[in-house]
N, C-alpha and C positions, 0 to 999 in steps of 0.2 A: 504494500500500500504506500502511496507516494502523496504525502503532505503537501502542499504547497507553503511556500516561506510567508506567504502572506494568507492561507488558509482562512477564513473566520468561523470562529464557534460564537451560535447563534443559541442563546439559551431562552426559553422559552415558558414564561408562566411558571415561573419557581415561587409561589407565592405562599403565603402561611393560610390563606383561607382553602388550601388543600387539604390540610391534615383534618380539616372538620367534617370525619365519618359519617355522623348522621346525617350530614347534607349530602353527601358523594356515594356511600358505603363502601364495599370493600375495594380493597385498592391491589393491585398486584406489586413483582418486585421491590419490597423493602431495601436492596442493596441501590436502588436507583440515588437518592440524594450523596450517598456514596461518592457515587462513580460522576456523578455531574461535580459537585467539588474537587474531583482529582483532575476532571475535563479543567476545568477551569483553573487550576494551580498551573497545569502543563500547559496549556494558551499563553498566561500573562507570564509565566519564567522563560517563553521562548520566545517573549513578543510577537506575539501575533494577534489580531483582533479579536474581541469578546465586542457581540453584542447580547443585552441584557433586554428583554421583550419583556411588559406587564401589560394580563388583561384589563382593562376598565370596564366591567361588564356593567350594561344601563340595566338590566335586569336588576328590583327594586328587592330581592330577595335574595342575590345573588352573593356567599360568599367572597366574591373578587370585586364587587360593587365600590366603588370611589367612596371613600370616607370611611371605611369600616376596615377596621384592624387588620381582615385577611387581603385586604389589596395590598399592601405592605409584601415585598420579598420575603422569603426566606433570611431566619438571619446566619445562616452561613454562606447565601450569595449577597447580602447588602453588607456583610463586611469585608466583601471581597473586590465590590465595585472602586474602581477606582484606584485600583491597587499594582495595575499589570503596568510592563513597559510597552507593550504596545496600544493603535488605539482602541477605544471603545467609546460605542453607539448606547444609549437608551434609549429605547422607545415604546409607544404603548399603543394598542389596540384594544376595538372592543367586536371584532371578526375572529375566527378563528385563525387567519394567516396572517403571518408577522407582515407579509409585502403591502399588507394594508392598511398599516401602523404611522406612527409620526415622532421621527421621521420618516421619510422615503426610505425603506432599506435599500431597493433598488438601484437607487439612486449614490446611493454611502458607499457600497461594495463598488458598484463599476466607476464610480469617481476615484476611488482605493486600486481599482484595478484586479479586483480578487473575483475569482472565478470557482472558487471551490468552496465550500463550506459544510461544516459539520453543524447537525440538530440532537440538541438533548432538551428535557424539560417534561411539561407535564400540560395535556394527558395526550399519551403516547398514540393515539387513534383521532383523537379531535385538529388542536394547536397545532402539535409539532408532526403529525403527518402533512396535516394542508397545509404548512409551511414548508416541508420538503418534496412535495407535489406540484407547489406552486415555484420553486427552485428549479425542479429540474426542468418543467414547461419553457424555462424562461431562460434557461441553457447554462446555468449553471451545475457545477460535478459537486456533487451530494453527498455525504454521508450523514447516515444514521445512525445513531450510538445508542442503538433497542435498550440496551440494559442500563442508560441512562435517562430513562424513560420510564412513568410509570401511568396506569390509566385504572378506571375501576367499573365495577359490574354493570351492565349496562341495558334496559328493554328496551324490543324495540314494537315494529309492527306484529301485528297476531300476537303478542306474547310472546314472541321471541324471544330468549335471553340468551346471552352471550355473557360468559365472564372475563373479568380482564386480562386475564393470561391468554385467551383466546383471541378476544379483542386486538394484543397484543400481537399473539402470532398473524391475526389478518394483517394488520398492517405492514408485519414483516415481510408477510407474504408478496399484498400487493404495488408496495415499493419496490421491492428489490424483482423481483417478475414484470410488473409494468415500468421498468426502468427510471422510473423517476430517482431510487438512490442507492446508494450501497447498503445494505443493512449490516452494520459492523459491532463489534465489542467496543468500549469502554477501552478497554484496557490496552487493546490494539491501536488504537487511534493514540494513547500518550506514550508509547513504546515510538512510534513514529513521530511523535515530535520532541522527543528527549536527545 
């Protein structure tokens, strides 16, 4: 796997009004906040871009809602913002793809010149698939860092239900199958930029 020197890791909705189960219920991958911190220690010690994406959901009940405590980062990524030698973007949405956020990502990266970028964050089927969906559309080279990813159980039409590990593997599925990105480890992605 072949990093680019200017790569960006594009982090995706790491906010605190995730950990609240009885709005979301169960969640998959517990090692996910893990491996998105190690993402991001291995970005800003080899300078290279981090952008930091928050929902602002207008949904008036919505744990990620503007003013309410869980629209607030994570506090192991907001103590981390602002920390790297390379640069970094914040921006926020209230879409599920980062590219229709503010700022313009699109805009940040090809002014940057970056053509590649890695997606971690949360929820691993919503956010940060139609974020690397709408990447590869747009011809940028993708990677997905599944296990730094997490999503949670989820119904749909007819009573359908999907759980998040499954969830999960869909979108590994039809990312890495409909080409839009690489579906990769955590761990492989900061072996390659060390």
């Amino acid at each position: 796997m072949e990093i680019a020197e200017n790569a960006a890791l594009v982090v995706v909705d790491v906010q605190q009004g995730f950990e609240e189960e009885e709005y979301w219920g169960p969640r998959d991958n517990p090692e996910a906040d893990r491996n998105i911190a190690e993402l991001i220690d291995a970005w800003q010690a080899s300078a290279r871009p981090v952008v930091f994406v928050r929902h602002d959901s207008p949904k008036p009940d919505s744990p990620l809602r503007v003013g309410y405590s869980g629209n607030a980062f994570k506090e192991y990524v907001e103590e981390r913002r602002g920390k790297g030698r390379g640069p970094e973007l914040f921006l926020t949405k209230s879409v599920n793809s980062a590219f229709y956020g503010t700022p313009g990502l699109d805009t940040w990266l090809r002014e940057a010149g970056v053509r590649q970028f890695v997606v971690a964050g949360i929820q691993t089927n919503m956010c940060a698939e139609t974020t690397a969906r709408m990447g590869g559309n747009l011809g940028y080279e993708v990677f997905f860092a599944l296990d730094a990813t997490y999503t949670f159980d989820e119904v749909g039409p007819w009573g359908w239900k999907l759980s998040a590990r499954e969830l999960s593997r869909a979108t590994a599925v039809t990312l890495h199958g409909g080409g839009f990105a690489e579906v990769v480890r955590s761990a492989e992605l900061v072996a390659a930029v060390k």
